[in-house]
DRENMI-729304 format. One record per residue (C-alpha): residue in one letter; x, y, z. Coordinates in steps of 0.5 Angstrom, whole numbers, padded with zeros to 4 digits, always signed. Example, Ala and Ser with C-alpha at 12.3 -4.5 7.8 and 13.67 -1.06 7.14 Angstrom:
A+0025-0009+0016 S+0027-0002+0014 
***
This chain:
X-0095+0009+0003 X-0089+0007-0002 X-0088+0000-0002 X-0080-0002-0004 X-0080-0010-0005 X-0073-0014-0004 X-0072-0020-0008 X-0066-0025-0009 X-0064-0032-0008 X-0064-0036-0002 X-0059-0035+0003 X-0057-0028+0000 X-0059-0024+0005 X-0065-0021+0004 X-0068-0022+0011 X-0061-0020+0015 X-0062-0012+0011 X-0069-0011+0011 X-0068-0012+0019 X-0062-0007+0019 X-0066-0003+0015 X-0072-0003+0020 X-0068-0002+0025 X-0065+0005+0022 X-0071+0008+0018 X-0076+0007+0024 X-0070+0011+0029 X-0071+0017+0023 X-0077+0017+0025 X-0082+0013+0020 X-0086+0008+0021 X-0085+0002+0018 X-0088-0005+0016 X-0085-0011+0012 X-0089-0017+0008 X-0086-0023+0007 X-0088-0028+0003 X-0085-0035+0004 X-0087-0041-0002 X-0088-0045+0003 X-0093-0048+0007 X-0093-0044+0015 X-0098-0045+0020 X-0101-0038+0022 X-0106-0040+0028 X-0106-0046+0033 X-0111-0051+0031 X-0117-0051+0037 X-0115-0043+0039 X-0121-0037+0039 X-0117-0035+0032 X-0117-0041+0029 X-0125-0043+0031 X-0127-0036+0029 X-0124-0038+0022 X-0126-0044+0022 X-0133-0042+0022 X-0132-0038+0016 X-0130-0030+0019 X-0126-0027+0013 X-0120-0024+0018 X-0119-0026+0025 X-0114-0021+0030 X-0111-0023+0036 X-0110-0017+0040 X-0105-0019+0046 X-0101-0014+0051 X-0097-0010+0046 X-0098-0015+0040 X-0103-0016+0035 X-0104-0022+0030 X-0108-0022+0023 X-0110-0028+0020 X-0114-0027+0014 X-0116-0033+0009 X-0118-0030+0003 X-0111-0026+0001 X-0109-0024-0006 X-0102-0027-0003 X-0098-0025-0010 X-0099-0018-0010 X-0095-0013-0004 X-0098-0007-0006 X-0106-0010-0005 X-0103-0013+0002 X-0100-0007+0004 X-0106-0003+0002 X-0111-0007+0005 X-0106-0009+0011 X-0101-0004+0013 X-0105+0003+0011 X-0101+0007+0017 X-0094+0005+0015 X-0090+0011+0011 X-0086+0005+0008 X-0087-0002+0006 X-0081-0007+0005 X-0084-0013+0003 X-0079-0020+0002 X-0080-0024-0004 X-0086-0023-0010 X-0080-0024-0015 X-0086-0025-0019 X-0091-0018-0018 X-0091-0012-0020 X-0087-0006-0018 X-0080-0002-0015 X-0075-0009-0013 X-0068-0008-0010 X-0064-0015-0012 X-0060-0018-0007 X-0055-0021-0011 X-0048-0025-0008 X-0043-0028-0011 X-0043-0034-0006 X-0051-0036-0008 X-0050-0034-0015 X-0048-0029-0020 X-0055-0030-0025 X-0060-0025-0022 X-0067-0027-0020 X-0071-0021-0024 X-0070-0017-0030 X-0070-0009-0030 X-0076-0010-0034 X-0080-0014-0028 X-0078-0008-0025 X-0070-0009-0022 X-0069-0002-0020 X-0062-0003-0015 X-0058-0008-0014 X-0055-0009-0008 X-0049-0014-0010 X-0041-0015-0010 X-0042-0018-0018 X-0040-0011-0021 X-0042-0014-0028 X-0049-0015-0027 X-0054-0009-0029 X-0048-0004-0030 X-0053+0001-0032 X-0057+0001-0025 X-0055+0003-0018 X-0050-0002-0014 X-0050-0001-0007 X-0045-0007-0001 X-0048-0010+0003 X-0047-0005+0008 X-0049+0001+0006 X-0055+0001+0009 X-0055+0009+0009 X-0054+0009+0002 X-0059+0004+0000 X-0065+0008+0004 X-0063+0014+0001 X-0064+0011-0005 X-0071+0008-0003 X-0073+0015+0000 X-0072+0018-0007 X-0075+0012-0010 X-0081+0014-0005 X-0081+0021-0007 X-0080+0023+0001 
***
């Protein structure tokens, strides 16, 4: 399983591209799955529910299985590393997209627009491989795709991933 994060400031688009890249890499045929990690404080589970009860009393993960959708709640996560997440989480996925963990290790694809900002979140030594941008001047020496691009931009991930 190869596992690609996108980072970026907020509001530059990072959750409308993944979502198009979803879209077109799961009609090539591949499954796909995507973590996001939010910095803020989200409810997972309602409070009195059969899930919350069973992790209130101490089960390590709890899934909630429903007609065609499922939910795992999992109270003790290494919540800044995508790659145990996904190991641990995803292991029937060929491609893992994961929204955020600026801070972790690994490939990241920055999303950088003009209208946020024209200072990168991340270094090519924290592991900037691409840029998807309209500031041409940051990062010259790494590829730059529009925010458009989308068969472009999965090409590249697709090469990165060694597929």
């Amino acid at each position: 399983m190869k596992l690609i994060s996108f980072v970026g400031h907020s509001g530059s688009g990072k959750t409308t591209l993944i979502e198009k890249l979803v879209r077109v890499l799961t009609q090539r045929g591949l499954r796909v799955a995507t973590i996001k990690h939010a910095h803020h404080k989200v409810a997972l589970d309602t409070p009195g529910k059969d899930s919350w009860r069973y992790t209130q009393a101490g089960a390590a993960m709890s899934l909630l299985v429903t007609n065609g959708a499922a939910q795992l709640i999992a109270s003790q996560v290494e919540q800044d590393d995508p790659h145990k997440l996904a190991e641990s989480f995803l292991g029937g996925a060929d491609l893992v997209l994961a929204e955020g963990f600026s801070l972790a290790p690994g490939a990241k694809i920055e999303v950088l627009r003009r209208e946020c900002s024209t200072t990168p979140r991340c270094t090519m030594e924290e592991g900037v491989v691409a840029l998807v941008t309209d500031v041409d001047e940051v990062y010259p020496q790494l590829p730059h795709f529009a925010l458009d691009d989308v068969d472009g931009i999965i090409e590249f991930m697709l090469q990165q991933a060694g597929r």
